[in-house]
BAPA-531836 format. One record per residue (C-alpha): residue number from 1; residue in three letters; y, z, x. Coordinates in pm, whole numbers, always signed. Last residue first. Layout:
<sites>
+-----+------+--------+--------+--------+
| pos | code |     py |     pz |     px |
+-----+------+--------+--------+--------+
| NUM |  ALA |      Y |      Z |      X |
...
+-----+------+--------+--------+--------+
</sites>
This chain:
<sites>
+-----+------+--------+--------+--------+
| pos | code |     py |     pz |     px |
+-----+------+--------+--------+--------+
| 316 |  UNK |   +190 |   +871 |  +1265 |
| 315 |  UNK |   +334 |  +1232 |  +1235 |
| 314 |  UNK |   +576 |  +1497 |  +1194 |
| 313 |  UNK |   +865 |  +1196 |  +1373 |
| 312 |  UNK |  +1064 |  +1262 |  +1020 |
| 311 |  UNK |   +999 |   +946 |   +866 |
| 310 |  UNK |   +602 |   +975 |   +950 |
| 309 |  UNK |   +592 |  +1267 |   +789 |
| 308 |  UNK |   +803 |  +1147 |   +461 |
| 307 |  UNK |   +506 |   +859 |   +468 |
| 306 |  UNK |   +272 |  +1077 |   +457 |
| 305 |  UNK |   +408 |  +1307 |   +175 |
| 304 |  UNK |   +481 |   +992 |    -42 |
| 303 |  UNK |   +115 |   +892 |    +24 |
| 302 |  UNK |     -9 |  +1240 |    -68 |
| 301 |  UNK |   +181 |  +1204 |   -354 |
| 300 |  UNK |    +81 |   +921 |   -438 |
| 299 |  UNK |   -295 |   +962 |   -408 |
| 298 |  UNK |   -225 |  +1253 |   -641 |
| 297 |  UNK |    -57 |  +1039 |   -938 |
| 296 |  UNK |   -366 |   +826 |   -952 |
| 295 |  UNK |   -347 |   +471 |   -735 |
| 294 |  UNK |   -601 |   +494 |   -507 |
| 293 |  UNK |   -887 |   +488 |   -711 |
| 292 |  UNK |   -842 |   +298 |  -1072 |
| 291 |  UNK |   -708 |   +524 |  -1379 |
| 290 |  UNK |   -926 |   +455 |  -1657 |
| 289 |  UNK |   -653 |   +624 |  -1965 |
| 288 |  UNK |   -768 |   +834 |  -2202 |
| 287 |  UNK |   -894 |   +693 |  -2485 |
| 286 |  UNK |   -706 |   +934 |  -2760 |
| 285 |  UNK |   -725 |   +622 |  -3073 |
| 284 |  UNK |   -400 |   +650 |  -3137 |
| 283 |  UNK |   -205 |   +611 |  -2807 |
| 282 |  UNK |    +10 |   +845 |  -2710 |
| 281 |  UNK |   +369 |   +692 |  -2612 |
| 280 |  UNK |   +605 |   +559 |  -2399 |
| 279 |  UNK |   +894 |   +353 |  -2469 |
| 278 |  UNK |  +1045 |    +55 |  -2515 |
| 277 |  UNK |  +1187 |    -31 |  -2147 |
| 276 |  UNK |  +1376 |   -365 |  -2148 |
| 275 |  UNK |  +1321 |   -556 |  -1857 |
| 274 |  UNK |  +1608 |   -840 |  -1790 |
| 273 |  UNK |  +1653 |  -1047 |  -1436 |
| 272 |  UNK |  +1345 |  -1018 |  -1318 |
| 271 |  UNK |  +1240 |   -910 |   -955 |
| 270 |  UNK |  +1422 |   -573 |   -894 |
| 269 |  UNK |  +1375 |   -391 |  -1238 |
| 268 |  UNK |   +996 |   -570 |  -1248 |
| 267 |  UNK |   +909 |   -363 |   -887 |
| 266 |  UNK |  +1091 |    -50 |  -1061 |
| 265 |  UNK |   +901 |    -85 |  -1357 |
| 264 |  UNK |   +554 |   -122 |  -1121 |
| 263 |  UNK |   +709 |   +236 |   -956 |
| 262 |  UNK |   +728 |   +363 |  -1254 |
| 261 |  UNK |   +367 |   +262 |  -1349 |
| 260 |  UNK |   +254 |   +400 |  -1042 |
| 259 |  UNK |   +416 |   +710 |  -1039 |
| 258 |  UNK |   +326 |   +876 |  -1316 |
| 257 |  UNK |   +658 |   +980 |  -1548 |
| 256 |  UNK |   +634 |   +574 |  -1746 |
| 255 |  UNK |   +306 |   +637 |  -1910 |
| 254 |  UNK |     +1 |   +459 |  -1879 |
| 253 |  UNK |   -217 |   +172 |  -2029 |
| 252 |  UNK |    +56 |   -139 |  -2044 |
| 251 |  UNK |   +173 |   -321 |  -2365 |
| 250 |  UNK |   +426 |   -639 |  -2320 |
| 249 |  UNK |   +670 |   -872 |  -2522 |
| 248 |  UNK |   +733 |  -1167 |  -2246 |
| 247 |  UNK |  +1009 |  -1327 |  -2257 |
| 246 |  UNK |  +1067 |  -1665 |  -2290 |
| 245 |  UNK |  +1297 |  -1961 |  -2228 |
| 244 |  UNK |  +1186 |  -2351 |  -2248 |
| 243 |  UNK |  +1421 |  -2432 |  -2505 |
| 242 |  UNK |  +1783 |  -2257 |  -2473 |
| 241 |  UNK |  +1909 |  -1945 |  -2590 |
| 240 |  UNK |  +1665 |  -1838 |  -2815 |
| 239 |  UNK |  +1475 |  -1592 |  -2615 |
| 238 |  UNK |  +1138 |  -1746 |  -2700 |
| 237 |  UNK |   +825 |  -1538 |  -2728 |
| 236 |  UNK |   +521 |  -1492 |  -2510 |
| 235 |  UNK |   +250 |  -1218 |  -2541 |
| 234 |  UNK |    +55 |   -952 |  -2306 |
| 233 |  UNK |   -122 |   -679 |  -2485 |
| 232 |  UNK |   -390 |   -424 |  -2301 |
| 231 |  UNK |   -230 |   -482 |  -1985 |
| 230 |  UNK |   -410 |   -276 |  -1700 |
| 229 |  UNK |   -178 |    -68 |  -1428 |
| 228 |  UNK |   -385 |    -72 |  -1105 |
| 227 |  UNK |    -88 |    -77 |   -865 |
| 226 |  UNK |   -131 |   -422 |   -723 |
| 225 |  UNK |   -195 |   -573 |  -1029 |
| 224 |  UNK |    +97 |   -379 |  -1239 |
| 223 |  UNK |   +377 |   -601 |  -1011 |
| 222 |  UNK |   +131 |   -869 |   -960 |
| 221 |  UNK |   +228 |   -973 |  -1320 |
| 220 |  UNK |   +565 |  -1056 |  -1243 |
| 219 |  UNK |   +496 |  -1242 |   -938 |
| 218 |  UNK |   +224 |  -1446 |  -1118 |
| 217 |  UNK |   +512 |  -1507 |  -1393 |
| 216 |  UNK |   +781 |  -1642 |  -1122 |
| 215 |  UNK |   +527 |  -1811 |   -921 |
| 214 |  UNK |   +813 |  -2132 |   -911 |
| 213 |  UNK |  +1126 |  -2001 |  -1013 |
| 212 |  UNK |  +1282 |  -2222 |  -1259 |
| 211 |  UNK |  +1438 |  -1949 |  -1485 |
| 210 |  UNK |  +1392 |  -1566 |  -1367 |
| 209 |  UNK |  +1124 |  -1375 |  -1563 |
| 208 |  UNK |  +1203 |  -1179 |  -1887 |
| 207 |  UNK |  +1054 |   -887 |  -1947 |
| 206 |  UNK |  +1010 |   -710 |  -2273 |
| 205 |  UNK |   +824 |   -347 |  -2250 |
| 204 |  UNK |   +568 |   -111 |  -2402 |
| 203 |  UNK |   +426 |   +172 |  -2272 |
| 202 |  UNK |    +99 |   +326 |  -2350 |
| 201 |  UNK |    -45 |   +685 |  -2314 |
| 200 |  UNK |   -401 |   +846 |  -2297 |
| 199 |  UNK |   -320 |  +1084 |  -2000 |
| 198 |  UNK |    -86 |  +1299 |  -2201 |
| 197 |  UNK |   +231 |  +1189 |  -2063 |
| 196 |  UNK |   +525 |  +1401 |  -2187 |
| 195 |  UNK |   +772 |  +1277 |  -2410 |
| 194 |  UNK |  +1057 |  +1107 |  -2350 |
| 193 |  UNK |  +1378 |  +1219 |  -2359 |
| 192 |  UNK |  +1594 |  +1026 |  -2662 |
| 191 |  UNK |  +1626 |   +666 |  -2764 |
| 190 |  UNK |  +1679 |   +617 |  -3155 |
| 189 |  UNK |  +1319 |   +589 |  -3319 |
| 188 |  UNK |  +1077 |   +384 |  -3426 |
| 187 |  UNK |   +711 |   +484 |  -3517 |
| 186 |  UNK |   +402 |   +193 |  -3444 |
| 185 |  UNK |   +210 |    +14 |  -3633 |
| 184 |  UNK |   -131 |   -122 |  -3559 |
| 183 |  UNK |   -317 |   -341 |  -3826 |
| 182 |  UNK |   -706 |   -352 |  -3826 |
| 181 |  UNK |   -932 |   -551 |  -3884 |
| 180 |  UNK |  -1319 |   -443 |  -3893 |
| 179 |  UNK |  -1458 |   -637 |  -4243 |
| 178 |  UNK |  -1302 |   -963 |  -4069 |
| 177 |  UNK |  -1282 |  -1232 |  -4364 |
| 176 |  UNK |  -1118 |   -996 |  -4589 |
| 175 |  UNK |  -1148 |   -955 |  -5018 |
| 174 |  UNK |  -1290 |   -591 |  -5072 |
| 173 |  UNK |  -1273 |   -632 |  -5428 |
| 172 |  UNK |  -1222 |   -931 |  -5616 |
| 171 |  UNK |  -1048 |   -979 |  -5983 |
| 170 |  UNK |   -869 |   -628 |  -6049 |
| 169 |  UNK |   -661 |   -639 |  -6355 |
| 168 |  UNK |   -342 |   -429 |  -6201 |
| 167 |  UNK |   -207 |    -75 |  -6300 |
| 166 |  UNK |   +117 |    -96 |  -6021 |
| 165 |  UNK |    +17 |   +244 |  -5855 |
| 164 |  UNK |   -389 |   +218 |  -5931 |
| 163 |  UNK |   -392 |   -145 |  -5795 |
| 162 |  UNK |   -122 |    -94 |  -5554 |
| 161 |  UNK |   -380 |   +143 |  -5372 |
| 160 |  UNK |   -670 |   -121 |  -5262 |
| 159 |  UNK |   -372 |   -361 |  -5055 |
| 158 |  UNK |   -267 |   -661 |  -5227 |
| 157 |  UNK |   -357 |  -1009 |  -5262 |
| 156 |  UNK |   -217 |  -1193 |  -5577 |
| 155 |  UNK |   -316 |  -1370 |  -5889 |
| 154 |  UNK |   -139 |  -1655 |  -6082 |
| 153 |  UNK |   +183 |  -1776 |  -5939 |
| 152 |  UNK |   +517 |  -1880 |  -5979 |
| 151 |  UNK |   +624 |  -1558 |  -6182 |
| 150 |  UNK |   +775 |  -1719 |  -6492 |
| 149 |  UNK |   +791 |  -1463 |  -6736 |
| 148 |  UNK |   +654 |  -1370 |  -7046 |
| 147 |  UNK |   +351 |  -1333 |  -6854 |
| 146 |  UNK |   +234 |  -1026 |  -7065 |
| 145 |  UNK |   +254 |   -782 |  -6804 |
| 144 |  UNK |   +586 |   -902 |  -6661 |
| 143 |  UNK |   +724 |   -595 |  -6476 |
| 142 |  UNK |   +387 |   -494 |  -6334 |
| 141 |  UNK |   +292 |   -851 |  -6191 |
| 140 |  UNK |   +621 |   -856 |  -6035 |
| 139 |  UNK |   +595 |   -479 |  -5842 |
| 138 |  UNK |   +199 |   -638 |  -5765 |
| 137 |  UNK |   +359 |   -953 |  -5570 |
| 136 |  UNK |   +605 |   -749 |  -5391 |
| 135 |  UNK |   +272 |   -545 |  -5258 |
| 134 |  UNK |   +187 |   -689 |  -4960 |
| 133 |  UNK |   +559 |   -780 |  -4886 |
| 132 |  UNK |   +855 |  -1054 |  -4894 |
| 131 |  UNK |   +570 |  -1297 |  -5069 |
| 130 |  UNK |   +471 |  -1670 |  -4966 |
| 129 |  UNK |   +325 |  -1874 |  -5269 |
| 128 |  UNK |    -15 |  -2007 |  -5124 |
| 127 |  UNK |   -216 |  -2276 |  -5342 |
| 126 |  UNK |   -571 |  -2239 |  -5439 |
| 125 |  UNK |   -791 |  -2543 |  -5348 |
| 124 |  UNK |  -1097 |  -2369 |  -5282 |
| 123 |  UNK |  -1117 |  -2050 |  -5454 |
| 122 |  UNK |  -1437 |  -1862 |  -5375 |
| 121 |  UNK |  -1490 |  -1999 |  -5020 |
| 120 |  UNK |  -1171 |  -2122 |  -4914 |
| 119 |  UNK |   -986 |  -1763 |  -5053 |
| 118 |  UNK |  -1243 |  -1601 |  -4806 |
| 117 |  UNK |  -1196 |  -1805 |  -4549 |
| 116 |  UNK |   -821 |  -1792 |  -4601 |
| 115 |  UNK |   -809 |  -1389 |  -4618 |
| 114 |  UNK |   -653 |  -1258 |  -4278 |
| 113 |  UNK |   -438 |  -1567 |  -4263 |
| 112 |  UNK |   -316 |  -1490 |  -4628 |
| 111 |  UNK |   -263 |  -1114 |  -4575 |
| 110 |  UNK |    -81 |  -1202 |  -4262 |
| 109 |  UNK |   +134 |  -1440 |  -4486 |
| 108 |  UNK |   +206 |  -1191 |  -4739 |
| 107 |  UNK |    +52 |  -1283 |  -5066 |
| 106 |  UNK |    +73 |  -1506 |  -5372 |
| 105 |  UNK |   -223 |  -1704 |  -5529 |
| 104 |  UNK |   -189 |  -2045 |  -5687 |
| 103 |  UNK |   -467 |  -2188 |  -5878 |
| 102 |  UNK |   -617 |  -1882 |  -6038 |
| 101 |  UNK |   -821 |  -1983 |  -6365 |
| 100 |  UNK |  -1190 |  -1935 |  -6266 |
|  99 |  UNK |  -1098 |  -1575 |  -6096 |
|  98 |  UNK |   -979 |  -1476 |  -6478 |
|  97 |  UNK |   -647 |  -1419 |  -6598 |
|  96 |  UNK |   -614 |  -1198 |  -6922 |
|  95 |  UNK |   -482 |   -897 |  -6790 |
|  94 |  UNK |   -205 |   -985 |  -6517 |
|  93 |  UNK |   -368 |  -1058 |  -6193 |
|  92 |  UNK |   -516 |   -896 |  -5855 |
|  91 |  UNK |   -729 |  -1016 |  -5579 |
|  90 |  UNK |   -749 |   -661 |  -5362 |
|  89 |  UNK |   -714 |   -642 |  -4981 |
|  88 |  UNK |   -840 |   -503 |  -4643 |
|  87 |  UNK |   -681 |   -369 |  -4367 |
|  86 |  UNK |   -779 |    -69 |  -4117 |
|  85 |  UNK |   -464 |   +128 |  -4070 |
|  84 |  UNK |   -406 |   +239 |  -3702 |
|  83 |  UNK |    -85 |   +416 |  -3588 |
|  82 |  UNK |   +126 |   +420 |  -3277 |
|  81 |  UNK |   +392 |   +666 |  -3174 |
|  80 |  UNK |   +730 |   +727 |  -3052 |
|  79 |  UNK |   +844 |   +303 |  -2982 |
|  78 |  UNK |  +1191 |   +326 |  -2882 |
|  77 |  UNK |  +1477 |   +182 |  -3004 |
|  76 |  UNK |  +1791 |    -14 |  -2784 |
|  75 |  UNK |  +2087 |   -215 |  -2974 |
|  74 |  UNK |  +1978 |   -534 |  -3035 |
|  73 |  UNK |  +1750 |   -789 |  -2870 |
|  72 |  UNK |  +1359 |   -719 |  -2767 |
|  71 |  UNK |  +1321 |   -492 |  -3124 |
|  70 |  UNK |  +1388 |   -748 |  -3289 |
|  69 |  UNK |  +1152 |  -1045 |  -3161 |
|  68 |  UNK |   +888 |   -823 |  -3173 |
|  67 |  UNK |   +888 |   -715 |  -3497 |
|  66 |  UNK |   +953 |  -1030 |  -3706 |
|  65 |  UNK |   +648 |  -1189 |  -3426 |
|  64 |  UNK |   +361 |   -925 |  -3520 |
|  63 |  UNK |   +159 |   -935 |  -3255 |
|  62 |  UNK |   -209 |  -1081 |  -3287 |
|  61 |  UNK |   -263 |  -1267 |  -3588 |
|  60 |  UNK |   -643 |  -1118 |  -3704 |
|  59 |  UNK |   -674 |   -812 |  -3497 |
|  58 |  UNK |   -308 |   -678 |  -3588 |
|  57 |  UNK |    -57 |   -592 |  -3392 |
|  56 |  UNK |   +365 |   -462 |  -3435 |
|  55 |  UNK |   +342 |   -307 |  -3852 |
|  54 |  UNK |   +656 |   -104 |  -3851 |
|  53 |  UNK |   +774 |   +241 |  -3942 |
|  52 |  UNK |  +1099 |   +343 |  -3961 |
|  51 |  UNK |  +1300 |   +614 |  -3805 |
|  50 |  UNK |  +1634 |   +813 |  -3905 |
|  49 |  UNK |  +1746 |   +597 |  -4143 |
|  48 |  UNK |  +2110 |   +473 |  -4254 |
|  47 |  UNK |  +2263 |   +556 |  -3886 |
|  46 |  UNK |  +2281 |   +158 |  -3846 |
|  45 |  UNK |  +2027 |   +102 |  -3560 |
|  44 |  UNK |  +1769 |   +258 |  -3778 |
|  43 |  UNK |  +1819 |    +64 |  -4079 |
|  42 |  UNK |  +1834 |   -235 |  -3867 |
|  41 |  UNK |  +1453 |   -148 |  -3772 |
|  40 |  UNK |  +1391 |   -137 |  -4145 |
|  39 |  UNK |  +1598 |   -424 |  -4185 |
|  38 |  UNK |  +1416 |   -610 |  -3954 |
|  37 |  UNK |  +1037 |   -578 |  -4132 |
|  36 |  UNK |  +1143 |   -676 |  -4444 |
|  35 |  UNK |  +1266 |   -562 |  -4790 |
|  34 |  UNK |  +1313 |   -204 |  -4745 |
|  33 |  UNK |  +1159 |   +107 |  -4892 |
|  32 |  UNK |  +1328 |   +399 |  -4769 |
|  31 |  UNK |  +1106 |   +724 |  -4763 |
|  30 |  UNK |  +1249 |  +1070 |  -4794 |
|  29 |  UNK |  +1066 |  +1321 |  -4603 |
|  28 |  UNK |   +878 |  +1634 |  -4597 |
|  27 |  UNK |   +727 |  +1608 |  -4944 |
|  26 |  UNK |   +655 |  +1213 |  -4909 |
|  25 |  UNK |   +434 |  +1294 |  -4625 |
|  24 |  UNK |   +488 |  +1250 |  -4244 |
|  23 |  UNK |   +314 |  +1012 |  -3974 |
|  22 |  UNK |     -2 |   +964 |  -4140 |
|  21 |  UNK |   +197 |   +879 |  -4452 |
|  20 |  UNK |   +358 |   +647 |  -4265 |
|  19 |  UNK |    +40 |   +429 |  -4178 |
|  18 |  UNK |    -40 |   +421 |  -4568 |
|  17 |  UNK |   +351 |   +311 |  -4630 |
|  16 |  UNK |   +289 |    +50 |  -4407 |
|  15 |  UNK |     -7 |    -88 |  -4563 |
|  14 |  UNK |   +241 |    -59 |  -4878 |
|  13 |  UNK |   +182 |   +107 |  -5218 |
|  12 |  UNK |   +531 |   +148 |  -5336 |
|  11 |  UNK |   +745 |   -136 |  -5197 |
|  10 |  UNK |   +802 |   -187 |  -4898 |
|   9 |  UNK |   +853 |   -217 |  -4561 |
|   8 |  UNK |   +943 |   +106 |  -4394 |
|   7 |  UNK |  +1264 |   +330 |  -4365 |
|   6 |  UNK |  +1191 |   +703 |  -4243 |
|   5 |  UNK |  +1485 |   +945 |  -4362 |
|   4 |  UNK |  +1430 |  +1285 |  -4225 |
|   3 |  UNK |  +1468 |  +1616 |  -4482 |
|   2 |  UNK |  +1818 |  +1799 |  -4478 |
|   1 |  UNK |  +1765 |  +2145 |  -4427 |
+-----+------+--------+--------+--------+
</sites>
């Protein structure tokens, strides 16, 4: 049989490669390194991959904008699973640097804002050069060992397992200012039946609200309020079509089969004038799902069931 195709950002030696590897190994699949985050989802959209894997949250920046921004325009992908990958990073160089001589430094810029106290501590003054990827810096190291080259920069922040891959001079270990972060990705995929709920699920959406309508975000929000549905991520981004325009990129606690998150969809279908639905989907960490009193999938049936009664004249 013809193995899956999963695209992800790459090269070798990824954070995203470590969160796909959770998802399926090299063995079982072939992997497609890509250049960036949207042309792993593009490579989806196209036929050329099968799924990709993307980093969409991390503790220190919050959502990952590159993501969210394509996946809320486009032809329609669904989110199949999330993943967890706790993040930290490696100051490497080309034998023969030391820490004392690094004055420019390239990394991704999450790895950067995830490292600048750090990097203000021990190397005040250091200079950013922006990189594609987490480990595009450690494929140029490797190809110019001797710094025949001009690579534009001195040492580089990559994740623990390029060191081994790409056979880098290590010059910091460990190098994070948050010891906990983490980055979530999630699992992409063409749109299909969806899963089950399993009682620890999220569902992530983009809504936009309508344009000059005074309350227009309270009203959107009272839409999960008022049927106990909790927002664990909640963020704004521009449409693009005009200034002052945004959607909303959003995560909700619960799947879209029980009732009162479909019935808080249907209450944002009839309100706003775009929701896009991206799926629903265990979440990684198992926490099932607080479900507040009156608004569990038996209370509504019993509710539908009453109010069917009443409809018929059975009772009042």
């Amino acid at each position: 049989m013809t193995r899956p195709r999963y695209a992800y950002l790459g090269p070798a030696g990824t954070f995203t490669e470590a969160a796909l590897r959770q998802v399926v190994s090299g063995d079982e699949a072939v992997y497609l390194p890509q250049t960036d985050v949207t042309s792993a989802i593009e490579a989806v959209r196209s036929g050329e991959a099968d799924h990709a894997v993307v980093a969409i949250e991390s503790t220190g920046e919050g959502g990952v904008t590159a993501t969210l921004d394509a996946l809320a325009v486009g032809s329609p992908l669904v989110l199949q699973r999330e993943i967890l990958v706790p993040v930290a990073f490696t100051l490497v160089a080309r034998p023969g640097i030391a820490l004392a001589d690094v004055r420019r430094i390239s990394a991704h810029p999450h790895a950067w804002v995830q490292c600048r106290r750090w990097l203000a501590d021990h190397l005040p003054g250091a200079a950013h050069v922006p990189a594609t990827s987490n480990t595009a810096p450690a494929a140029l190291i490797a190809q110019d060992p001797e710094g025949a080259g001009a690579l534009g920069f001195d040492a580089a922040l990559v994740p623990p397992p390029a060191v081994a891959h790409y056979g880098l001079d290590v010059l910091a270990d460990g190098v994070a200012d948050n010891p906990d972060s983490v980055t979530r990705f999630v699992l992409l995929g063409r749109p299909g039946t969806v899963p089950a709920p399993t009682g620890a699920d999220k569902t992530t959406l983009v809504v936009h609200l309508p344009s000059n309508e005074s309350g227009a975000l309270l009203a959107m929000l009272e839409q999960f309020a008022v049927r106990g549905v909790n927002m664990s991520r909640i963020e704004s981004r521009p449409i693009g079509d005009a200034l002052g325009r945004y959607s909303f990129s959003i995560d909700i606690e619960g799947h879209i089969a029980e009732p009162r998150v479909g019935e808080a969809l249907m209450g944002l279908h009839r309100t706003c004038p775009q929701v896009r639905y991206l799926g629903s989907y265990p979440k990684a960490d198992g926490a099932l799902t607080d479900v507040r009193t009156g608004t569990g999938d038996g209370e509504y049936r019993d509710a539908q069931a009453w109010v069917d009664a009443v409809r018929s004249g059975a009772a009042f």
